[in-house]
N, C-alpha and C positions, 0 to 999 in steps of 0.2 A: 504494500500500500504506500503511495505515494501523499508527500504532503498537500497536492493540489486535489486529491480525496476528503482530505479532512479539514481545511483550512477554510476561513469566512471571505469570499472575495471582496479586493476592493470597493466595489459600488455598495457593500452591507456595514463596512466597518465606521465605527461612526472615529471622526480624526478633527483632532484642529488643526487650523492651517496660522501661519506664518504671515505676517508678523500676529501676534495675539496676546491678550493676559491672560492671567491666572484665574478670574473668574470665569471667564470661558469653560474651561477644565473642570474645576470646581463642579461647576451645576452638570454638567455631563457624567463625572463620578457620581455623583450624588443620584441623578435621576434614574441611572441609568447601573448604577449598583457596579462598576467596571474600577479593576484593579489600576489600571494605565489606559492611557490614552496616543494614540499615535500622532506625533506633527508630521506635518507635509507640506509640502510647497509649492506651485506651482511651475515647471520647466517645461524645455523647447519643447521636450518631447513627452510632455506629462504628467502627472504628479511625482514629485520626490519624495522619498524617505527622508525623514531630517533624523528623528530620532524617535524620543519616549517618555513620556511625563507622566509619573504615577503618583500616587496618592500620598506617599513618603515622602515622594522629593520636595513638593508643595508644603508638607507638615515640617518638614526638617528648613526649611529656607520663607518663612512664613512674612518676612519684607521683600523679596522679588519676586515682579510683577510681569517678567518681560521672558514669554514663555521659551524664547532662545538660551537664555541663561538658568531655564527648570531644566532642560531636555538630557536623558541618561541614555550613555553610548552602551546600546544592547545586541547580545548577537542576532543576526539574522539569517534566515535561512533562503532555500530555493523551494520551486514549485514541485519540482522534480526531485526531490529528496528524503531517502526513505525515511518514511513516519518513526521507524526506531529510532533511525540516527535523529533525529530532531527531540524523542521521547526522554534519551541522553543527554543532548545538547539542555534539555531544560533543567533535569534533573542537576548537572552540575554545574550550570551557571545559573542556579537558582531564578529561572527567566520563566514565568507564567502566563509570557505573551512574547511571540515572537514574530516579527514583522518577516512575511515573506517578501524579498525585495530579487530582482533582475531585471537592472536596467533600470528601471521603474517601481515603484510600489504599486503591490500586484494587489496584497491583503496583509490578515494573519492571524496564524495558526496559534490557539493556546492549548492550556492544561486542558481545558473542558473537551475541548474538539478531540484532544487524544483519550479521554472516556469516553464520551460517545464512542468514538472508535471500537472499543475494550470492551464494550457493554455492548455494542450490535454483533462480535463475534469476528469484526472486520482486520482482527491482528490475532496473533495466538498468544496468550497469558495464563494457560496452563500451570497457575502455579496456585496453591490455597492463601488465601488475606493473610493470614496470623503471620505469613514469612515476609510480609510487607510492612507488616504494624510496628510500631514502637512501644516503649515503656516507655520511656517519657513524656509525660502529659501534662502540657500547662491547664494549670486549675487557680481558681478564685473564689473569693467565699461571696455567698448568695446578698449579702447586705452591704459588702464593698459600693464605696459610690460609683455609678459610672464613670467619672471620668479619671480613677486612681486604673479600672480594671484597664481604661483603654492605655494607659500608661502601662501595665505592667504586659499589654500583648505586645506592644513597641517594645517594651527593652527585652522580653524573650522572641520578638522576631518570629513572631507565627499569628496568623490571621484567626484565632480561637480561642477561648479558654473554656473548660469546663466547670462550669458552675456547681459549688457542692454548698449543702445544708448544711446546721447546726451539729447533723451525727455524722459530717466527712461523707455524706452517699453523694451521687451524680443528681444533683437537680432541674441542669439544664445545661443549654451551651451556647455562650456571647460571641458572636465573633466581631469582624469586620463589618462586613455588610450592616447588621443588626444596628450598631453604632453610627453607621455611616446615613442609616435610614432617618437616625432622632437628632439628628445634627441640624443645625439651624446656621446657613451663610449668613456672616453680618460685617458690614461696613466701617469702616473707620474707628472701629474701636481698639482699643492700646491695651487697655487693663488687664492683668495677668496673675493667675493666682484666685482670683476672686466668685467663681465657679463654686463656694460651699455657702446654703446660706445662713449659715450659722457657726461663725468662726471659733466657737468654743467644742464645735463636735470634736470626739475621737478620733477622726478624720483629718483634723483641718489643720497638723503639727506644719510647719514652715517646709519639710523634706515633702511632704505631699503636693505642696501646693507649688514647688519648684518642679518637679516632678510632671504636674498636669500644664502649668505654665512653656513649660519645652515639648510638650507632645502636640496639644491643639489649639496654639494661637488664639485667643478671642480676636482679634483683629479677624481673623477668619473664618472662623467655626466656633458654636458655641453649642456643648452639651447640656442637657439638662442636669438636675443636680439629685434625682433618682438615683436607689441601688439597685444593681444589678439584675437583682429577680425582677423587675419590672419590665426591663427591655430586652430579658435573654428569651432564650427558645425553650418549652421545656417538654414539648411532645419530641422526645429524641429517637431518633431511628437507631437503632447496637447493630454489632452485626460481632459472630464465632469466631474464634481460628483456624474453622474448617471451612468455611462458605470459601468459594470460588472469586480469586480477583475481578473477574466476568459480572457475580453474580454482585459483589461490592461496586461495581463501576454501573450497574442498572442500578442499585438501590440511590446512589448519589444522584445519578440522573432525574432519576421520576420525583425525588424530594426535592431535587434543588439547592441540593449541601455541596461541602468541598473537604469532610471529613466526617467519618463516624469513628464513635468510641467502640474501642472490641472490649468485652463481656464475656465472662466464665460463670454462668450462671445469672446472680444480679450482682457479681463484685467486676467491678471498670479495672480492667490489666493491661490496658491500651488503647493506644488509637492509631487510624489509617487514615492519612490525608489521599485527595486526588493526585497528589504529584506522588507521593509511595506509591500507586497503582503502578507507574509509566516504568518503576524497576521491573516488573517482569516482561518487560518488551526484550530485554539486551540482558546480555552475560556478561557480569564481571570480569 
């Protein structure tokens, strides 16, 4: 299977173009629930590839406005290249979107397109989920403010956390998206830190509010001041150590996730994200 099998063509990808700001970006993340963004720009012979503007770079650089100066040099791949090698190519350049480019900016191919793939039967992944899964599972407690949790998915660098109760069990699962959904764009505001509304909570120590001040800018994005169980998910899809990478790459499809927790009974012993599925395309 080739990548032009499973990739989004040009005319469906939605892109900013060049020159543009950062609100541009912004509301298309937002609406449109998308991890990055492609620039393009206009040439002799077409649209060009510029680069790649994700949700990070925006939150990490939260005074530049000038979408040439957000843009992250990502690899790209061809129309014609096998969907493993690309399966790989993501896996270890941690790229969840990957601009197919020749010559021209054609489209592009991500994480999801290669589950679909996985899940219609259209590659072989003959292998069981559990040899996919991880023990390491970033978790949060259920009464955490939101904006401390979304802090702690940015400094562990994963798009989830698992939400647990008062007795340590799974009560739900926050990710990205979910966060991204209750966020509120706003204008011209400076003020940092001041996101608790009640400065005397257990919450609101100085390391916290540094903490939520360097993740999401109020100049930019402003969360509400809600814990966690209000805005996580808590009808969770598990999934065995035995189930099929196949049959895990359809459950994430049909729900619409990009990770379930694996389950030995009702005790949580891991999780499998969409990008763990893509190691059993290719051999170590």
């Amino acid at each position: 299977m080739k990548v032009a099998d499973a990739m989004t063509p040009r005319d469906e990808v939605v892109t900013a173009m060049l020159p543009g700001t950062r609100s541009d970006v912004l509301e298309y993340l937002q609406e449109r629930s998308f991890s990055s963004v492609p620039v393009i720009a206009e040439g002799d012979n077409g649209p060009e590839y510029r680069g790649l503007i994700s949700r990070q770079s925006l939150i990490d650089q939260p005074d530049e406005d000038q979408l040439v100066m957000l843009m992250e040099d990502v690899p790209t791949t061809t129309a014609e290249t096998d969907i493993e090698a690309v399966a790989r190519l993501m896996v270890e350049e941690g790229a969840r979107r990957v601009p197919v480019v020749d010559g021209e900016f054609e489209g592009i191919v991500t994480v999801t397109d290669v589950v679909h793939a996985i899940a219609r039967g259209n590659v072989a992944a003959d292998t069981e989920v559990g040899d996919c899964a991880t023990d390491a599972i970033n978790t949060t407690y259920a009464e955490t403010p939101l904006l401390v949790a979304e802090a702690e998915l940015s400094y562990a660098d994963v798009p989830y956390t698992v939400v647990l109760d008062d007795e340590g069990t799974m009560a739900g699962v926050l990710t990205e998206v979910d966060i991204l959904d209750v966020a509120r764009i706003v204008e011209g505001e400076e003020s940092t830190g001041d996101n608790f509304p009640d400065q005397d909570s257990e919450w609101s120590w100085e390391g916290v509010k540094a903490v939520g001040s360097r993740t999401f800018t109020t100049r930019d994005i402003e969360l509400p001041n809600g814990p966690v169980r209000e805005f996580m998910s808590d009808d969770v899809v598990t999934v065995t150590r035995s189930r099929s990478v196949e049959e895990a790459a359809q459950d994430m499809i049909s729900n619409d996730i990009e990770q379930i927790p694996l389950v030995t009974g009702e005790r949580l012993v891991g999780i499998v994200r969409d990008v763990d599925l893509l190691r059993a395309l290719y051999d170590d």
